[in-house]
N, C-alpha and C positions, 0 to 999 in steps of 0.2 A: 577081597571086597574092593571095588571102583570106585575112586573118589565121587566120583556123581552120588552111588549109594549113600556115601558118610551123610553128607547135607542133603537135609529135604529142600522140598523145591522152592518153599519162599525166602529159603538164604541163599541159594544159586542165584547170582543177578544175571538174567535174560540178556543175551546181547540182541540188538535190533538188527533184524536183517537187511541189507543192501535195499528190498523196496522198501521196507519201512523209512529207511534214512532217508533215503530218494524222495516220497514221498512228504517228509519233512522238509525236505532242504524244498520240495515245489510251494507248498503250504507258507512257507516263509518268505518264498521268495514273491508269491502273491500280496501278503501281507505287504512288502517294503514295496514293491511297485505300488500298491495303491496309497499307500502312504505318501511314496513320491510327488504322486498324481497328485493330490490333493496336496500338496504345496504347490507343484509346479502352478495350478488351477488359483493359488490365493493371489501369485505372484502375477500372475497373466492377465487379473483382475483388476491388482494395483495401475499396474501397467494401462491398462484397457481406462480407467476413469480417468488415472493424468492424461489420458490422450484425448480424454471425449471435456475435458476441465478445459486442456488449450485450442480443441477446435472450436470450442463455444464462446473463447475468447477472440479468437480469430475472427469467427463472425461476425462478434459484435463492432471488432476493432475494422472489417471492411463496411460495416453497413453505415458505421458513424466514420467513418472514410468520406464513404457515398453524400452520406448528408452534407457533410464536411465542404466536398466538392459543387453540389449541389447550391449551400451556401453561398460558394465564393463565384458562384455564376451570378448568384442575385446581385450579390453584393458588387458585379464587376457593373451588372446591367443599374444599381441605382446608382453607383458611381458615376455613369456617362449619364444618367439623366438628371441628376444633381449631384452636381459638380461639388457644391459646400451646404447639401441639404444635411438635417439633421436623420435621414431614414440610413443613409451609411455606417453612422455611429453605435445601432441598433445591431444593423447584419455584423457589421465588424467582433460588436460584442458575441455574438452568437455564434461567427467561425470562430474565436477564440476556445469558446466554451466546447463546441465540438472536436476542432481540434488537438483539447487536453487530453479527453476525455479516450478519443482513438488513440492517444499516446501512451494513456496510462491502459488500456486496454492491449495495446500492442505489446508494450513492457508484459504485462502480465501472462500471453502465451508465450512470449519467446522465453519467459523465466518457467513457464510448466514446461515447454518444451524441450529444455536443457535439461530438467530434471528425469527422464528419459531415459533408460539406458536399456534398448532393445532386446541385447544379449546377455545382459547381465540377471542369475537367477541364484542371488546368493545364497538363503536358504536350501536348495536344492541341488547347488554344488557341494555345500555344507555336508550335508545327509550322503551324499552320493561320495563324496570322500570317507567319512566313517564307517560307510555302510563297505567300502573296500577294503579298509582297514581290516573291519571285523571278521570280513570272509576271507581277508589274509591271514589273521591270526588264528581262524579256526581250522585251516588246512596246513598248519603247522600241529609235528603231535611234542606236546606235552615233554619235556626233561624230565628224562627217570633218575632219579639219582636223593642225594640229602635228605631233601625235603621229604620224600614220602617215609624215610628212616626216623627223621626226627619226629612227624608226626605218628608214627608207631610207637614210638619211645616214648613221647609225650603219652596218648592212649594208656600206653602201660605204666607208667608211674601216678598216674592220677587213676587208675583202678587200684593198683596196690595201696595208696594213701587211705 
């Protein structure tokens, strides 16, 4: 009698054949790319709004520039028309207040834009490190040895118990 005979078939464990495995290992491998994707995509996002956060700061900080400039033309032009009028003291206040204003605005893109880091996708180095890991440890086979004796042993002393 042939060992196959002794055991019927639903105690025989099936081994998976080469396309099956193949097959598996593609299935999986589609799963963790798109996984990938979709962080790479969250990250790329981040990235995308601090960028569009300090070009709207930028605008602002050239338009109140503009103004800014625009100002200190008035203010050069009522300068030479009055000398010690009280209309200077007005423009004066008001390139002040533009002035701040583009400065705190300028501070404010060049701090989004530091914050920045083009090439940096930590999340997604993260994952793409484990996920090496994992396919390193899985093309390793297994140590035959103790372990699977002591788990037999175990097995059989808690059925005889």
């Amino acid at each position: 009698m042939r060992n196959a005979d002794r055991f019927p078939e639903s105690e025989r464990a099936p081994k998976a054949g080469i396309f099956a495995r193949l097959r598996d290992a593609w299935e999986a491998t589609q799963r963790l790319v798109s996984t990938r994707a979709e962080i790479f995509q969250e990250e790329v996002s981040e990235k995308g709004s601090l960028l569009a956060r300090a070009a709207v700061a930028i605008g602002i900080a050239l338009v109140l520039g503009w103004l800014a400039l625009l100002l200190f033309t008035a203010l050069a032009a009522a300068l030479l028309v009055n000398l010690l009028g009280s209309l200077w003291a007005g423009l004066l206040a008001a390139l002040g207040i533009y002035l701040v204003a583009a400065s705190v605005a300028g501070f404010l893109a060049w701090k989004s834009f530091s914050r920045i880091r083009p090439f940096a996708f930590p999340a997604t180095q993260d994952g793409l490190r484990e996920d090496w890991s994992a396919i390193r440890d899985s093309l390793r086979t297994p140590p035959r040895g103790p372990e699977e004796e002591s788990d037999l042993e175990e097995r059989f002393r808690s059925g005889s118990e």
